[in-house]
N, C-alpha and C positions, 0 to 999 in steps of 0.2 A: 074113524077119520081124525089124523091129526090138527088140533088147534093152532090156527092160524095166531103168530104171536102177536101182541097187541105190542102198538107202536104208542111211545109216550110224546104229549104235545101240548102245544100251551093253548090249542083252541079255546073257542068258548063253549061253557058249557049244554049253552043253547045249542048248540049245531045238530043238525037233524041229519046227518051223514053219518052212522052207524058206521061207516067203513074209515072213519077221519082217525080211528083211535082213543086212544084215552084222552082226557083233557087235565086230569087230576096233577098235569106235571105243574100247573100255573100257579097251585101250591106252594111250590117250592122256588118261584120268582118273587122276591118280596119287592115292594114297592120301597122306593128310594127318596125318603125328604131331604129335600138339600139341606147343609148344613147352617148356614148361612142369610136370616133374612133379611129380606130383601128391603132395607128404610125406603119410606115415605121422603120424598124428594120436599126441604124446607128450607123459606124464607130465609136469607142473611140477613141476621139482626145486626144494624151497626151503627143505630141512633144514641146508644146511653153514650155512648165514649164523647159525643159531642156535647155535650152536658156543661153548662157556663162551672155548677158544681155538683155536686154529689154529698150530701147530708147525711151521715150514716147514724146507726141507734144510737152512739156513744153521746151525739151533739142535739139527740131529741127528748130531753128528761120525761116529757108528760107526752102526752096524746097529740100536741101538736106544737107548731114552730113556730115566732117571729120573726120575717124577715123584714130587715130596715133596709129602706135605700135610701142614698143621696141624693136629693134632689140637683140635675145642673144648674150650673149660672144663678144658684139661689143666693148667692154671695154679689155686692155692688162693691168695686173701689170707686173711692173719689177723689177728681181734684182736689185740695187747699192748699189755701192759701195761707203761707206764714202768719203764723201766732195763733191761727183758728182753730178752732175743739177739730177733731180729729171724729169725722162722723162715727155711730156705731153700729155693725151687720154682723150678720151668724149666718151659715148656713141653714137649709131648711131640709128636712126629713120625711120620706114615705115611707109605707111596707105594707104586708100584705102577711095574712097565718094561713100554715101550708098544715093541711090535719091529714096523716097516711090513712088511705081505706085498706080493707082488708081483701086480699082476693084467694081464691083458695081451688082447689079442686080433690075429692078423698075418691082412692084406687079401691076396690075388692075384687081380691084374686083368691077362689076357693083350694083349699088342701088339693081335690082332685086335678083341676090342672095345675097345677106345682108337679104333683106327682108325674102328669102324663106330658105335657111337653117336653119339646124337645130344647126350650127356650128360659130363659130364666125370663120369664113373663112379668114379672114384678118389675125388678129390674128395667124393662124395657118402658113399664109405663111408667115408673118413677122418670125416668130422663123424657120420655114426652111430656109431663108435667111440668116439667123444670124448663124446657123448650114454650109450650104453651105459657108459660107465667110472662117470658121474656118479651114473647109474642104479645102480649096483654099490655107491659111495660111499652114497646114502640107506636101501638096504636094509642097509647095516653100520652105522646109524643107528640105525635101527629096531631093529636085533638088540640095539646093545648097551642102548637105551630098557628092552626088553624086560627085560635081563640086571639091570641097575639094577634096577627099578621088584619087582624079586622078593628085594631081599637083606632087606628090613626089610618085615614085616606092614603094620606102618603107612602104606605108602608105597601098598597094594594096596587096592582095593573089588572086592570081588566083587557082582555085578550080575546077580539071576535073574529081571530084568525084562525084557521084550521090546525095550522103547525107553528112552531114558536119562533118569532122572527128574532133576530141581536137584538133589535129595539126596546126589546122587552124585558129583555137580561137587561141591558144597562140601565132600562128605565126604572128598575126597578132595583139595583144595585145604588143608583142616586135617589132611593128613597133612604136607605142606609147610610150613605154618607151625608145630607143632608139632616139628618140626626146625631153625625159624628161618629159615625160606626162602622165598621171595616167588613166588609163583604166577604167573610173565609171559606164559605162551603154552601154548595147548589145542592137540593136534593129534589131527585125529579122521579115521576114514575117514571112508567114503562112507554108512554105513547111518547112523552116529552125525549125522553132518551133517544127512542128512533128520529126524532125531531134533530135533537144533537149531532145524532153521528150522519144525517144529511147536509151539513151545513159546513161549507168549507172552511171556515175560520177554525171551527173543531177539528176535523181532520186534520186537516192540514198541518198541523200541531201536534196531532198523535199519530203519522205514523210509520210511526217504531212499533207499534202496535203497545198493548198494554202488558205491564212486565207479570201479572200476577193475576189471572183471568178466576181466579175465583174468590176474590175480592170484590166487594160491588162499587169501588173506586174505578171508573172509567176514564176519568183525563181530568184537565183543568180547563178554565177558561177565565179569561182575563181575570188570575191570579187565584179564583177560587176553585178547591177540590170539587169533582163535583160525582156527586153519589147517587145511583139507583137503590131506590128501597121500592119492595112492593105493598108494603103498609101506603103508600103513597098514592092518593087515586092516578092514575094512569096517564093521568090530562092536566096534572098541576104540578109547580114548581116552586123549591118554599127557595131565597137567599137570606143567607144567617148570617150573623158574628158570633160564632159559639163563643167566646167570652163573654158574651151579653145575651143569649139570644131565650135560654129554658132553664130550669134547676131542679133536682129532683130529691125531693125528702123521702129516705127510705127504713122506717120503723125497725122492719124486720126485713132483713134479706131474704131471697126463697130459701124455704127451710121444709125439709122432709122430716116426717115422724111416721114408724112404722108401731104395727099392734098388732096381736093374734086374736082375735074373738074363736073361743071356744064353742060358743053353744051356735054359731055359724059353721062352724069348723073350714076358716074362710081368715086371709091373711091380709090387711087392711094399708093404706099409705095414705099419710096428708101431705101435701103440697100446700103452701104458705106463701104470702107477701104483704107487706103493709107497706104503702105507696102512695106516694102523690107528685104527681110534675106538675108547675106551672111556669108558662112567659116570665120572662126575670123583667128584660123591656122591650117594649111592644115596638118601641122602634128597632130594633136590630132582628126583625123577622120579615120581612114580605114574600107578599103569593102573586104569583104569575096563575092562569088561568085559561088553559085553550078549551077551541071547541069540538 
């Protein structure tokens, strides 16, 4: 009796139907990894650029900095009167030493996957590193916004509204100018921001819509940029003078160093920063606060 030909298929090999055919074709189906991975969706950093200054290694000879300020109004003129001594005043001087810490993060990616990826794996996590270090920079941002925006009353609104009324922006905009200070840029989380684009004074202003939606520049308001960060808790809102407002001493820029350890047989990456942000003055920062 002639053999029935076997028919080739990509079943599974499980199948209990003797009559299904061969399965062995599924073999020859090779599975397909996309070319292409797929990044992790991340934060827009866009705190450092607003930096009163930026202090690089060149201007930090030792382990840490002094910064001088000028005291205001520490200077008196005065009246005289003809042929009288000419009173004597100097200005008066503060400052504060900004010492960079160290922050750091080290990669190990072994020979075998080097070899077996389809990814230059290294690579990938060097630039997450370098992302993460940035990420670490904006939330020492935020801390020290925080640290500022609580030395002086006036700099603070307290807010036991549920969403952020005008009253609060300006009330808090004339904590800045009432220290002489120019209100240039709003930075608000994510609950504040839905707050924002409910409030017709904002729209009403923007819409043209916004020219560059993957910017976290949203519009202005009365005269200041005003920026979504998500370092930012969700329900707070800082008003600045970035001419005045934070400064950041930076030792070491991020810096990557790569190594082989032999007796690991395993390919190694340091990631690097030496850093420090502080409040320049505490008047050119206030915090809005909803509930």
């Amino acid at each position: 009796m002639p053999t029935s030909p076997t028919l080739l298929t990509t079943d599974s090999k499980s199948s209990t139907d003797s009559t299904a055919g061969s399965s062995t074709g599924s073999y020859l189906i090779p599975r397909t990894l996309y070319g292409t991975l797929i990044r992790a969706v991340r934060k827009k950093l866009v705190l450092r650029a607003l930096a009163a200054k930026v202090i690089g290694p060149a201007s930090i000879p030792g382990s840490s900095i002094d910064i001088a300020l000028q005291t205001r109004d520490s200077m008196t003129v005065h009246r005289v009167a003809e042929g009288a001594v000419i009173p004597l005043d100097a200005e008066s001087y503060s400052g504060f030493n900004l010492k960079p810490q160290k922050y750091g993060v080290r990669i190990m990616i072994s020979k075998e996957m080097e070899e077996d990826s389809l990814f230059d794996v290294m690579a990938l996590n060097v630039e997450t590193a370098g992302y993460e270090l940035a990420d670490n920079e904006e939330a020492l941002i935020i801390a020290t916004l925080d640290t500022g925006s609580g030395q002086g009353d006036s700099t603070r609104v307290a807010n036991s509204n549920a969403t952020l009324p005008v009253s609060d922006i300006t009330a808090a905009m004339m904590g800045l100018e009432e220290e002489n200070f120019t209100p240039t840029h709003m930075i608000i989380g994510t609950e504040v921001a839905n707050d924002l684009r409910n409030l017709d004074l904002f729209t009403e202003a923007h819409k043209a819509g916004i020219n560059d939606p993957s910017k976290r520049l949203i519009g202005t308001i009365f005269g200041m940029k005003v920026i979504v960060s998500n370092n930012v808790s969700a329900k707070y809102a800082y008003i600045i003078d970035a001419d005045h407002a934070f400064i950041i001493a930076e030792k070491r820029p991020v810096t990557i160093e790569r190594y082989f350890d032999a007796a690991r047989d395993s390919s190694f990456a340091v990631a690097t920063q030496r850093i420090a942000v502080r409040y320049l003055r505490s008047g050119a920062i206030a915090r809005i606060v909803t509930t």
